[in-house]
N, CA, C and O atoms as a Maestro MAE file, in Angstrom:
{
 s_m_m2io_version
 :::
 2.0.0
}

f_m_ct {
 s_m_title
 :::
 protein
 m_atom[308] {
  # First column is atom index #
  i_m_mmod_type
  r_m_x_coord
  r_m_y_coord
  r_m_z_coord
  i_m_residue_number
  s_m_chain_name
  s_m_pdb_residue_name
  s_m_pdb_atom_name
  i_m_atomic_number
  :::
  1 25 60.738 80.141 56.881 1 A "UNK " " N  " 7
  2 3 61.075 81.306 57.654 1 A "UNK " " CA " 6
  3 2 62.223 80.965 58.593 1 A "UNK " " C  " 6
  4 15 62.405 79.886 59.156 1 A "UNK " " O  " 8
  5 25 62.924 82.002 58.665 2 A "UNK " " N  " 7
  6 3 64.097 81.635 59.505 2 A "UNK " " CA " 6
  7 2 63.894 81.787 61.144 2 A "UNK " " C  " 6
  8 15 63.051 82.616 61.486 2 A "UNK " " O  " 8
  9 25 64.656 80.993 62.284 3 A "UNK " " N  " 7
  10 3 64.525 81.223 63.530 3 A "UNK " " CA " 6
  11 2 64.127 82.448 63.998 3 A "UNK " " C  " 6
  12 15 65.032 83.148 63.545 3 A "UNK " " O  " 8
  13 25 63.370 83.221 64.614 4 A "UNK " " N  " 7
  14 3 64.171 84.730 65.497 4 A "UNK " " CA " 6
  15 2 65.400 84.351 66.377 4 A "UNK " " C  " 6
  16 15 65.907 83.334 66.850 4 A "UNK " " O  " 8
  17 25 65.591 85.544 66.354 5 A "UNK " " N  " 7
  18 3 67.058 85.728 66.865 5 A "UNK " " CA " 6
  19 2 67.278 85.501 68.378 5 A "UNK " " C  " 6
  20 15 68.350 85.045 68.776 5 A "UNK " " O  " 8
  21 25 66.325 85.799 69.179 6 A "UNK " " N  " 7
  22 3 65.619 86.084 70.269 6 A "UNK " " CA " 6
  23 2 65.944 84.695 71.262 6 A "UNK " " C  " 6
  24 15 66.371 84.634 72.415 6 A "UNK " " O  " 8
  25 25 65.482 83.432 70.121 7 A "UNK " " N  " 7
  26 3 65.833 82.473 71.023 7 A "UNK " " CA " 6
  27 2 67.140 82.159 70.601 7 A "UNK " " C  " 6
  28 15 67.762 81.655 71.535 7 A "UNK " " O  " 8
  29 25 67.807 82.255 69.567 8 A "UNK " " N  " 7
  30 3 69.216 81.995 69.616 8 A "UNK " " CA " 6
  31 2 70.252 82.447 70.641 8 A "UNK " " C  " 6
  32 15 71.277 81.847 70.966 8 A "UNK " " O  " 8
  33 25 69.824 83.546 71.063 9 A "UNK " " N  " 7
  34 3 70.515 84.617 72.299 9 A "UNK " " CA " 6
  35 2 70.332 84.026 73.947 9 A "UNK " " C  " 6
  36 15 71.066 83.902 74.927 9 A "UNK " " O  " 8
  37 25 68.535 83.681 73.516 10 A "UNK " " N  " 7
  38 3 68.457 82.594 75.012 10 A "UNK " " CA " 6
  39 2 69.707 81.040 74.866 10 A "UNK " " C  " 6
  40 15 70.141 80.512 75.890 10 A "UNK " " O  " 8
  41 25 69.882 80.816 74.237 11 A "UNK " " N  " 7
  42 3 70.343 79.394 73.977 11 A "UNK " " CA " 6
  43 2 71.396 79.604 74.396 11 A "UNK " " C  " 6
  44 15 71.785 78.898 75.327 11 A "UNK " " O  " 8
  45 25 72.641 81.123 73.634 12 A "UNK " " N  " 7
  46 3 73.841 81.216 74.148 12 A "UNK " " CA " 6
  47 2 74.178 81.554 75.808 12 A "UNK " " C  " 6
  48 15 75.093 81.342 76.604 12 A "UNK " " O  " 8
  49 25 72.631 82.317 75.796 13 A "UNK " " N  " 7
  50 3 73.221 82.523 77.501 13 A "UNK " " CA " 6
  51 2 73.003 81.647 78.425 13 A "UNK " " C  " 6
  52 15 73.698 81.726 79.438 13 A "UNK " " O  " 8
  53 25 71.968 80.566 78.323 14 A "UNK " " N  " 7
  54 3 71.906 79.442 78.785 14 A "UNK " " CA " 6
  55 2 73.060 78.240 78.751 14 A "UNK " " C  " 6
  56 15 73.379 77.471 79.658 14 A "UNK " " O  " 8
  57 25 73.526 78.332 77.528 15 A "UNK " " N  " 7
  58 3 75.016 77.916 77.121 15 A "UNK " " CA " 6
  59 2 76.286 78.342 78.160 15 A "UNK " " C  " 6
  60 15 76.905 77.570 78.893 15 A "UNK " " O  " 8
  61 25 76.454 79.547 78.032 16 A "UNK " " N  " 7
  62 3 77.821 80.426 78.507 16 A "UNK " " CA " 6
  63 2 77.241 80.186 80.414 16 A "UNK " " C  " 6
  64 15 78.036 80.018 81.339 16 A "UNK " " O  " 8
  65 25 76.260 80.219 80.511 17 A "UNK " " N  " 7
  66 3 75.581 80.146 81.947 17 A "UNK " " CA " 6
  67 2 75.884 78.652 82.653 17 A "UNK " " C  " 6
  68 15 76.368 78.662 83.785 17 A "UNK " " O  " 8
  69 25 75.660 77.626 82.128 18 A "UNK " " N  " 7
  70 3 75.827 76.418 82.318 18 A "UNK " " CA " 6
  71 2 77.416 76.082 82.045 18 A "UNK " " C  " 6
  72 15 77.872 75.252 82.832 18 A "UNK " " O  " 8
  73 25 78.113 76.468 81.296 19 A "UNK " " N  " 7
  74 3 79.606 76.604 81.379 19 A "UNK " " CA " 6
  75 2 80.216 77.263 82.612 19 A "UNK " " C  " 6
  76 15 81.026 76.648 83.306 19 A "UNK " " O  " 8
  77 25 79.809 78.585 82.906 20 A "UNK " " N  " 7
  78 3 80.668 79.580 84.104 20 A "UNK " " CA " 6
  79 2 80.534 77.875 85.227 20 A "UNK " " C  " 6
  80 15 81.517 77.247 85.623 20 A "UNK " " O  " 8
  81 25 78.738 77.415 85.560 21 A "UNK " " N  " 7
  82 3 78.552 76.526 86.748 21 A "UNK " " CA " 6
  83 2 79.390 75.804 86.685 21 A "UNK " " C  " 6
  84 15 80.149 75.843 87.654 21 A "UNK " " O  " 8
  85 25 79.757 74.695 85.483 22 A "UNK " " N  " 7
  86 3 80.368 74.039 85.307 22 A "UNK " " CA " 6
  87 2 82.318 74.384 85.928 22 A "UNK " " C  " 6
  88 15 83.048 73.586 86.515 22 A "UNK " " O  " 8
  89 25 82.560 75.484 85.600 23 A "UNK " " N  " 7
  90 3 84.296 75.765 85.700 23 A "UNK " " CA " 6
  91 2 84.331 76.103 87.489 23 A "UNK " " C  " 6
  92 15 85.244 76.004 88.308 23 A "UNK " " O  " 8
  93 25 82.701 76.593 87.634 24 A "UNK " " N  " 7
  94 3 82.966 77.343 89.233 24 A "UNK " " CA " 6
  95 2 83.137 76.168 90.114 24 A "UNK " " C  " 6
  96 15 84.079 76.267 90.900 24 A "UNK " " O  " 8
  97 25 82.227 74.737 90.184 25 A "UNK " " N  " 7
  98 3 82.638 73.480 90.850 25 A "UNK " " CA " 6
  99 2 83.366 72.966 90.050 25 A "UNK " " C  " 6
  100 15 82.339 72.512 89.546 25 A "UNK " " O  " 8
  101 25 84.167 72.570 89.404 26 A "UNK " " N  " 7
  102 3 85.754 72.529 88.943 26 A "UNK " " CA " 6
  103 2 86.742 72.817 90.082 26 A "UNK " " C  " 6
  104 15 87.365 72.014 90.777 26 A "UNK " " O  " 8
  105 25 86.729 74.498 90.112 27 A "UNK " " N  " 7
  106 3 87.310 75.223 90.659 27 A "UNK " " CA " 6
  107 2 87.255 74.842 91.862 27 A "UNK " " C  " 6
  108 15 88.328 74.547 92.387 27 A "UNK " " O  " 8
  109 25 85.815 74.712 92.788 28 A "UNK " " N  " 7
  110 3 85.985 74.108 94.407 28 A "UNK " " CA " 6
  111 2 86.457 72.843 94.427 28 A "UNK " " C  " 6
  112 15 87.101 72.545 95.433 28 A "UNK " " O  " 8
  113 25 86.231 71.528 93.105 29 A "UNK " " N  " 7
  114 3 87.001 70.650 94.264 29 A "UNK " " CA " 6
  115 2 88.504 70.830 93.823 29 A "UNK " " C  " 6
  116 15 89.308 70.597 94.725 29 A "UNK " " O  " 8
  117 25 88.899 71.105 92.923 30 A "UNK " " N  " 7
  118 3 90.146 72.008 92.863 30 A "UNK " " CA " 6
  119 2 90.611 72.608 94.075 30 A "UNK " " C  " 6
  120 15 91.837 72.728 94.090 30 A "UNK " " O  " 8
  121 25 89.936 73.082 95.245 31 A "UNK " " N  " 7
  122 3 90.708 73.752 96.128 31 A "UNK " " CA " 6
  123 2 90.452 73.095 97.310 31 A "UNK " " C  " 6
  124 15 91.128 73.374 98.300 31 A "UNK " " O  " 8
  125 25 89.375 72.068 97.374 32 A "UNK " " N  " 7
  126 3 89.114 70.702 97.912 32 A "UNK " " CA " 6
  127 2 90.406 69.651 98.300 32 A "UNK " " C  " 6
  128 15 90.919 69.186 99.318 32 A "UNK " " O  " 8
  129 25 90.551 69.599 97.150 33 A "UNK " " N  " 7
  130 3 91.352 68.913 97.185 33 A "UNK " " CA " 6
  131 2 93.062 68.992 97.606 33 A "UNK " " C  " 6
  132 15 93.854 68.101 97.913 33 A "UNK " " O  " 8
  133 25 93.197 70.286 97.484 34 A "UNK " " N  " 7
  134 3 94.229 70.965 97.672 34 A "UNK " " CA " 6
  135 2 94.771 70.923 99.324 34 A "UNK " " C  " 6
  136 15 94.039 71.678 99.965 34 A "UNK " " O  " 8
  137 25 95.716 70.345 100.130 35 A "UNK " " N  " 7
  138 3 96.252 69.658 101.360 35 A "UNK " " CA " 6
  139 2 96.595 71.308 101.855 35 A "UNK " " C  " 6
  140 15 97.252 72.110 101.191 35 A "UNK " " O  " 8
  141 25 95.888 71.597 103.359 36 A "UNK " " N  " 7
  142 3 96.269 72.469 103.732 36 A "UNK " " CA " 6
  143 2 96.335 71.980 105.076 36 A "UNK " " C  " 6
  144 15 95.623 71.111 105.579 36 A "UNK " " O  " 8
  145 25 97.219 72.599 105.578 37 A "UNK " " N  " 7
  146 3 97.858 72.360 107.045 37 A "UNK " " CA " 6
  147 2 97.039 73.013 108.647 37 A "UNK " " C  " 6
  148 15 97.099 72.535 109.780 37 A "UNK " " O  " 8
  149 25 96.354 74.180 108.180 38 A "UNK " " N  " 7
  150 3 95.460 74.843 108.922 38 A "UNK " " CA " 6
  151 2 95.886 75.231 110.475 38 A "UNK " " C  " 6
  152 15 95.196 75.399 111.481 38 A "UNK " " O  " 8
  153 25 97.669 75.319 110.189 39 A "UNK " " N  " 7
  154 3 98.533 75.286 111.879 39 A "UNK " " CA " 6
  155 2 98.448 76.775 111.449 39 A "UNK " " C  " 6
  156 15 98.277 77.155 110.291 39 A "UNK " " O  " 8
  157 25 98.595 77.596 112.583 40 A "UNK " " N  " 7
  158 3 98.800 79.439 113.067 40 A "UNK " " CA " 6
  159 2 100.063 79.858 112.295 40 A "UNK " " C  " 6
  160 15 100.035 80.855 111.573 40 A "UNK " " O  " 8
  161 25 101.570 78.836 112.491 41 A "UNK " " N  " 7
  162 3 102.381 79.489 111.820 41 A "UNK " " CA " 6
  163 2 102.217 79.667 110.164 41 A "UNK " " C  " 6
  164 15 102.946 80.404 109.500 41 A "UNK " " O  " 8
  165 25 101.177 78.895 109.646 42 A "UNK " " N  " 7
  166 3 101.275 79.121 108.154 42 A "UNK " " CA " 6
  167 2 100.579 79.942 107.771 42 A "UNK " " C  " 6
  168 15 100.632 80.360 106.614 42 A "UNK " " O  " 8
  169 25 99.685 80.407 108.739 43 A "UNK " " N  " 7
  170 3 98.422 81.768 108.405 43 A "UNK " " CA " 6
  171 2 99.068 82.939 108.498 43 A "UNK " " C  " 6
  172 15 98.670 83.923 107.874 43 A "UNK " " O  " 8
  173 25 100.215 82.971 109.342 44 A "UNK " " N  " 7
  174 3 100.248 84.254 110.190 44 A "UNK " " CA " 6
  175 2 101.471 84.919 109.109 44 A "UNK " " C  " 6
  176 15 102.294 84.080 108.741 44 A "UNK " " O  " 8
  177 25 101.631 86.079 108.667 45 A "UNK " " N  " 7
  178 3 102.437 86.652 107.372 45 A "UNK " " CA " 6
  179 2 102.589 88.212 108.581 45 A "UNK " " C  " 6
  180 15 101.713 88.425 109.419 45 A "UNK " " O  " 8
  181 25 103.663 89.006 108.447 46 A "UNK " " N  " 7
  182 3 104.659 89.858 109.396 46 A "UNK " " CA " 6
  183 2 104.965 90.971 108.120 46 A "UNK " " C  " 6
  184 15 105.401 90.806 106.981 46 A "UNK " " O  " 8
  185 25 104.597 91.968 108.745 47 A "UNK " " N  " 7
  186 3 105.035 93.384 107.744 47 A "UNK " " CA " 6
  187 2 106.102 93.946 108.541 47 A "UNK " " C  " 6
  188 15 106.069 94.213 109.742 47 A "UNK " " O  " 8
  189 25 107.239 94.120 107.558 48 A "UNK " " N  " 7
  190 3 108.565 94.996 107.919 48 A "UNK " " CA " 6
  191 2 108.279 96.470 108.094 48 A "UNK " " C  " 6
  192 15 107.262 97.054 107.718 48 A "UNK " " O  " 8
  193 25 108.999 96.828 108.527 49 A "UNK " " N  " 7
  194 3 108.621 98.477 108.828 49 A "UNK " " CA " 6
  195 2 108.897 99.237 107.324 49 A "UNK " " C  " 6
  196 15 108.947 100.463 107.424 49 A "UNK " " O  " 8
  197 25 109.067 98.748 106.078 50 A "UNK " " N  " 7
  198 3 108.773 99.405 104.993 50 A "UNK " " CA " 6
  199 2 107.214 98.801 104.371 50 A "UNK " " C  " 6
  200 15 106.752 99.156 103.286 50 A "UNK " " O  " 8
  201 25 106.587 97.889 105.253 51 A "UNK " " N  " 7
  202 3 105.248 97.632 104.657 51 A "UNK " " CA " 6
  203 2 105.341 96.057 103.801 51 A "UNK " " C  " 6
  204 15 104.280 95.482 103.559 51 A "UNK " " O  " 8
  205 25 106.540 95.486 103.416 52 A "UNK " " N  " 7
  206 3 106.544 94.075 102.953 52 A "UNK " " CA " 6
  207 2 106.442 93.306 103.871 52 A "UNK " " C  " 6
  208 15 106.960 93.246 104.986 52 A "UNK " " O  " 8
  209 25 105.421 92.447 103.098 53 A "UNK " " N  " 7
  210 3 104.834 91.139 103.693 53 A "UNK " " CA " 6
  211 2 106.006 89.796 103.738 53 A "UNK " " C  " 6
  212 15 106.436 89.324 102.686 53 A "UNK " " O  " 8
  213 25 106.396 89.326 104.957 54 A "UNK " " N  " 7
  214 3 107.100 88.016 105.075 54 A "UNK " " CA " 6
  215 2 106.728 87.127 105.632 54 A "UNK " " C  " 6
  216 15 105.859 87.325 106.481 54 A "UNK " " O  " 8
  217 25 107.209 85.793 105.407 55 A "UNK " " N  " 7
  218 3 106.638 84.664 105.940 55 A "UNK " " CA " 6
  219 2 107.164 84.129 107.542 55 A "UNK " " C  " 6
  220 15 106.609 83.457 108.411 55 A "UNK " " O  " 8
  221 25 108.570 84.819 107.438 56 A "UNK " " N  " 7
  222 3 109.146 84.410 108.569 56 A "UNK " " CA " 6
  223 2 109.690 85.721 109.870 56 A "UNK " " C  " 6
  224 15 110.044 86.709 109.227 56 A "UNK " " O  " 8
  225 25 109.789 85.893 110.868 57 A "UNK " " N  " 7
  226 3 109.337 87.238 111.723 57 A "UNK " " CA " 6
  227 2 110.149 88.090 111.418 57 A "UNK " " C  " 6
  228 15 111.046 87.754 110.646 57 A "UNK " " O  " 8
  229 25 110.105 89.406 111.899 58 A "UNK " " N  " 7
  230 3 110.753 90.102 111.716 58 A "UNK " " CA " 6
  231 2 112.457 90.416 112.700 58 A "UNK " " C  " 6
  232 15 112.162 91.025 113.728 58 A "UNK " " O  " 8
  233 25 113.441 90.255 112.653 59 A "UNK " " N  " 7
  234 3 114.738 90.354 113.531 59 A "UNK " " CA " 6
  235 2 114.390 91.191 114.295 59 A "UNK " " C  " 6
  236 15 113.456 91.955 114.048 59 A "UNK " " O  " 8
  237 25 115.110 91.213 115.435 60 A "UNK " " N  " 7
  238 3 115.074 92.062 116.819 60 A "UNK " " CA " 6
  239 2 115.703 92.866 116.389 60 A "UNK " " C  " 6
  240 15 116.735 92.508 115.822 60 A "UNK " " O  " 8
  241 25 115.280 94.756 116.476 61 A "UNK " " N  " 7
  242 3 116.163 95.574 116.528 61 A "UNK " " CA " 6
  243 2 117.101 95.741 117.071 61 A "UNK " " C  " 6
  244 15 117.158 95.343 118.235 61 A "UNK " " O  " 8
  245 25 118.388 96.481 116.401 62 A "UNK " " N  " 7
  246 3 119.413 96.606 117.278 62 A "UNK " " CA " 6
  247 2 119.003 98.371 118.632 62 A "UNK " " C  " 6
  248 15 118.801 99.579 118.508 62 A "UNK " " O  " 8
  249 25 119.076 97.595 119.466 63 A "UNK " " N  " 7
  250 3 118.656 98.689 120.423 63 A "UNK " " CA " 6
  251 2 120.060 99.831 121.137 63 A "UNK " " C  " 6
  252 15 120.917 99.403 121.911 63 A "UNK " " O  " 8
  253 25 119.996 101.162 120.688 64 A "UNK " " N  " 7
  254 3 120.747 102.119 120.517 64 A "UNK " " CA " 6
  255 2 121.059 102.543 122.182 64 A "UNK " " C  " 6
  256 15 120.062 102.729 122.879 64 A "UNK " " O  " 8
  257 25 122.660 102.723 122.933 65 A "UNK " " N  " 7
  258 3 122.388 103.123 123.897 65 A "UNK " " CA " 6
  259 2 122.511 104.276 123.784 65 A "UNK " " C  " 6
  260 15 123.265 104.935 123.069 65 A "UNK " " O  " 8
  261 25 121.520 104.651 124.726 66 A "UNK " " N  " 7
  262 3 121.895 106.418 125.108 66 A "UNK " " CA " 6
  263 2 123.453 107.001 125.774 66 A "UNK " " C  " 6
  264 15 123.993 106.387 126.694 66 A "UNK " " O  " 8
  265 25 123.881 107.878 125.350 67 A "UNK " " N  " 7
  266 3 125.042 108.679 125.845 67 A "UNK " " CA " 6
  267 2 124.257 109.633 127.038 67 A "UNK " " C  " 6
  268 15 123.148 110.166 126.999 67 A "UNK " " O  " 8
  269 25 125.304 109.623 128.118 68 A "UNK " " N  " 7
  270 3 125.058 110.608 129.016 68 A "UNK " " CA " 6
  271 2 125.145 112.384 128.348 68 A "UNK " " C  " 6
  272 15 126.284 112.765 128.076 68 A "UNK " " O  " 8
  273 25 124.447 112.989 128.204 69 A "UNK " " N  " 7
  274 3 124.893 114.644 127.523 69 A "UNK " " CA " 6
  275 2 126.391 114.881 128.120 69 A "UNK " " C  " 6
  276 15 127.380 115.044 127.405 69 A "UNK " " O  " 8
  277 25 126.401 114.873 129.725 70 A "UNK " " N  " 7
  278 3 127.906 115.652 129.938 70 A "UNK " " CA " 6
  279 2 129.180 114.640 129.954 70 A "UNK " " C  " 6
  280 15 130.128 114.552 130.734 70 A "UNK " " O  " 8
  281 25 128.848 113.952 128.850 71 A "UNK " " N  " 7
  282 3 129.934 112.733 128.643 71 A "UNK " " CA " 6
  283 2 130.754 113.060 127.188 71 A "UNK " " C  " 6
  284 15 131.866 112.750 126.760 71 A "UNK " " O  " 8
  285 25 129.754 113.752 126.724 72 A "UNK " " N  " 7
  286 3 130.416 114.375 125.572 72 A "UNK " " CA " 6
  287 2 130.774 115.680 125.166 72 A "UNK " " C  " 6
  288 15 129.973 116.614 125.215 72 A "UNK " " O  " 8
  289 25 131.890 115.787 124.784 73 A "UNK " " N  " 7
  290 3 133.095 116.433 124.285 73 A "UNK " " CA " 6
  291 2 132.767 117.443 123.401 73 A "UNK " " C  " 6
  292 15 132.574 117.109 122.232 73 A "UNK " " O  " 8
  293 25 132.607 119.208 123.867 74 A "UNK " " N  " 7
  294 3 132.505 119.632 122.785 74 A "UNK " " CA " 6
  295 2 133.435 120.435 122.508 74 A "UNK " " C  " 6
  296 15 133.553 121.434 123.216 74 A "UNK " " O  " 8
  297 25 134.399 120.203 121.339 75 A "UNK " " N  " 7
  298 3 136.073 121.453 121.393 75 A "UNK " " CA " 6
  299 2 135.429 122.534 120.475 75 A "UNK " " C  " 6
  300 15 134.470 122.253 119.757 75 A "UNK " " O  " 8
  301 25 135.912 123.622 120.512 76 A "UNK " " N  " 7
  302 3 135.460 125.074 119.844 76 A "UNK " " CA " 6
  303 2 136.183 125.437 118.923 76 A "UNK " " C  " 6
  304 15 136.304 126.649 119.098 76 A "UNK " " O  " 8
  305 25 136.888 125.079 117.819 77 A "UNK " " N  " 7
  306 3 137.511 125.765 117.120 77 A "UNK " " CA " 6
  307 2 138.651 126.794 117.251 77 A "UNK " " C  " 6
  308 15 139.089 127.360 116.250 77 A "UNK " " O  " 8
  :::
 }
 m_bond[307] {
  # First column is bond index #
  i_m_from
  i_m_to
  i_m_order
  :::
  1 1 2 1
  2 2 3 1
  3 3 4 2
  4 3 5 1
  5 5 6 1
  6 6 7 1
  7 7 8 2
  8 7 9 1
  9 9 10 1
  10 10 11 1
  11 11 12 2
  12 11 13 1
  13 13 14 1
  14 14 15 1
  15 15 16 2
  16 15 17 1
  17 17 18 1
  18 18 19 1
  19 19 20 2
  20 19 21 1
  21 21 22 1
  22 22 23 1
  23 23 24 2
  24 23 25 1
  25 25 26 1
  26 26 27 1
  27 27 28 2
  28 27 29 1
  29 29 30 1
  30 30 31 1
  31 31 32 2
  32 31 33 1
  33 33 34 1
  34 34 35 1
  35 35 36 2
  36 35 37 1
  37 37 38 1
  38 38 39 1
  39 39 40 2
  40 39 41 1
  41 41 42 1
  42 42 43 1
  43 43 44 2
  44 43 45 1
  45 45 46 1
  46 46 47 1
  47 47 48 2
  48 47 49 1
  49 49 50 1
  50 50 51 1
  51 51 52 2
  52 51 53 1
  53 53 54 1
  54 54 55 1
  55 55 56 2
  56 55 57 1
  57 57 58 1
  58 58 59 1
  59 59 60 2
  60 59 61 1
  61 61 62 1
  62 62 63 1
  63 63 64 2
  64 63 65 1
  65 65 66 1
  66 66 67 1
  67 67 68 2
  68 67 69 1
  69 69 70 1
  70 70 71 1
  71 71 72 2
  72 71 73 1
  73 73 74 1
  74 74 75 1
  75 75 76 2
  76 75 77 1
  77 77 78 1
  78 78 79 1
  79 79 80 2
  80 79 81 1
  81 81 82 1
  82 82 83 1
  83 83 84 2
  84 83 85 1
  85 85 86 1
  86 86 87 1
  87 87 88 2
  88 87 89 1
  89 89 90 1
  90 90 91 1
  91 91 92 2
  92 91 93 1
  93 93 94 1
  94 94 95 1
  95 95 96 2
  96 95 97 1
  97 97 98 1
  98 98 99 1
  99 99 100 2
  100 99 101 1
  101 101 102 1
  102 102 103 1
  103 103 104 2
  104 103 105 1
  105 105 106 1
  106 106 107 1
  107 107 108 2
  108 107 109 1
  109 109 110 1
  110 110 111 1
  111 111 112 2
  112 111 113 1
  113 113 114 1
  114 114 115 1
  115 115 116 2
  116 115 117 1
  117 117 118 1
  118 118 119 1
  119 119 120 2
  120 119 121 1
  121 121 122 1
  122 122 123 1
  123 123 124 2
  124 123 125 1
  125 125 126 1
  126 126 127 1
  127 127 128 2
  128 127 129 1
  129 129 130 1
  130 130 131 1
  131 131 132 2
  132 131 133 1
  133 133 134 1
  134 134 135 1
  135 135 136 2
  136 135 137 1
  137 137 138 1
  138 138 139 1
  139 139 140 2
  140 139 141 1
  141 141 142 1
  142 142 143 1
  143 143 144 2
  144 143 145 1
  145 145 146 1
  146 146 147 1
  147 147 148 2
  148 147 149 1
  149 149 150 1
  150 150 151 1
  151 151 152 2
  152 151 153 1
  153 153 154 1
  154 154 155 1
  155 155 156 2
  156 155 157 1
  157 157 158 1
  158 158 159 1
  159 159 160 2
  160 159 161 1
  161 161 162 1
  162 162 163 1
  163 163 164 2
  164 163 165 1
  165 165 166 1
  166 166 167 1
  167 167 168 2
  168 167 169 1
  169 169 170 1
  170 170 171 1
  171 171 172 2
  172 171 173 1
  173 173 174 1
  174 174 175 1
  175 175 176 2
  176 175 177 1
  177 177 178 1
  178 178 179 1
  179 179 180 2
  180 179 181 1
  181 181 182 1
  182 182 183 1
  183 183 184 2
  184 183 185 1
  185 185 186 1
  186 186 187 1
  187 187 188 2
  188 187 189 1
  189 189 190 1
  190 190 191 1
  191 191 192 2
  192 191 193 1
  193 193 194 1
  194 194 195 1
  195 195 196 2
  196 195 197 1
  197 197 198 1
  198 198 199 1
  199 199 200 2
  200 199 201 1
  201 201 202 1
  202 202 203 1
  203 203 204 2
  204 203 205 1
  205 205 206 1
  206 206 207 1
  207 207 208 2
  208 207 209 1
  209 209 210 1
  210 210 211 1
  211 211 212 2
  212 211 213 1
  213 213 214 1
  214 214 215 1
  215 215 216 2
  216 215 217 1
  217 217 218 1
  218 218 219 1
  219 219 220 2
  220 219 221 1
  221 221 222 1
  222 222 223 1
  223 223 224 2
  224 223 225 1
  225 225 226 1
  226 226 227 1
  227 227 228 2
  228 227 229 1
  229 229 230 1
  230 230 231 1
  231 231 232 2
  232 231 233 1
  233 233 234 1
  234 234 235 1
  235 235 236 2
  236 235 237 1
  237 237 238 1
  238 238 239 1
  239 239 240 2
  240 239 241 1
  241 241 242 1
  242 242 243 1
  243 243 244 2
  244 243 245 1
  245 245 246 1
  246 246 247 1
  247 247 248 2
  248 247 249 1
  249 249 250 1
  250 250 251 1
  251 251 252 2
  252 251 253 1
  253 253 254 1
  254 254 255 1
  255 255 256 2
  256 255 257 1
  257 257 258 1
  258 258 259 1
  259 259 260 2
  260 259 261 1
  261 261 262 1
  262 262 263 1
  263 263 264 2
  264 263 265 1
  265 265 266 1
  266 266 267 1
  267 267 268 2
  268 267 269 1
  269 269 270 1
  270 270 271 1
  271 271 272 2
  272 271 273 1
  273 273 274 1
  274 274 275 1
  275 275 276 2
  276 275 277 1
  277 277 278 1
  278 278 279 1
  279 279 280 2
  280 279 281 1
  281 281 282 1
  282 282 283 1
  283 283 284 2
  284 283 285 1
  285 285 286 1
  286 286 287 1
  287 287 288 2
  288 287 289 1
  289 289 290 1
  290 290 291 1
  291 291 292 2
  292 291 293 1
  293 293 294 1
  294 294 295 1
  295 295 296 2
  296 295 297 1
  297 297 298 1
  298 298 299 1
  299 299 300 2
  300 299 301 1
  301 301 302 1
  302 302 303 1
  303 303 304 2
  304 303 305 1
  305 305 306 1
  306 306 307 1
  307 307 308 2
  :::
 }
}
């Protein structure tokens, strides 16, 4: 008589189950191992006023002066 199927299905998922464990600690000392600096300037990322993310700050606006109103000139045609 042949196997049921039943435990063949336990076997694969016990299989595929013991694989994921296997790749997931892989994966941590993989990032273990990986040299990080843990200083503020490397965390800290600055959105431009269109919403992109940069690494380095954003430039000082150029700041617009105001005109006095009765400083300017209006001729009529």
């Amino acid at each position: 008589m042949a196997r049921s199927n039943n435990s063949f299905i336990k076997k694969q998922k016990a299989d595929s189950k013991a694989k994921r464990k296997k790749e997931k600690i892989e994966e941590r000392l993989e990032r273990r191992d990986q040299p990080t600096s843990g200083k503020l300037e490397d965390m800290i990322a600055y959105v431009d006023e269109f919403g992109n993310l940069s690494d380095s700050p954003p430039e000082e606006p150029v700041v617009k002066k105001n005109k006095d109103p009765k400083e300017i000139k209006i001729s009529k045609p």
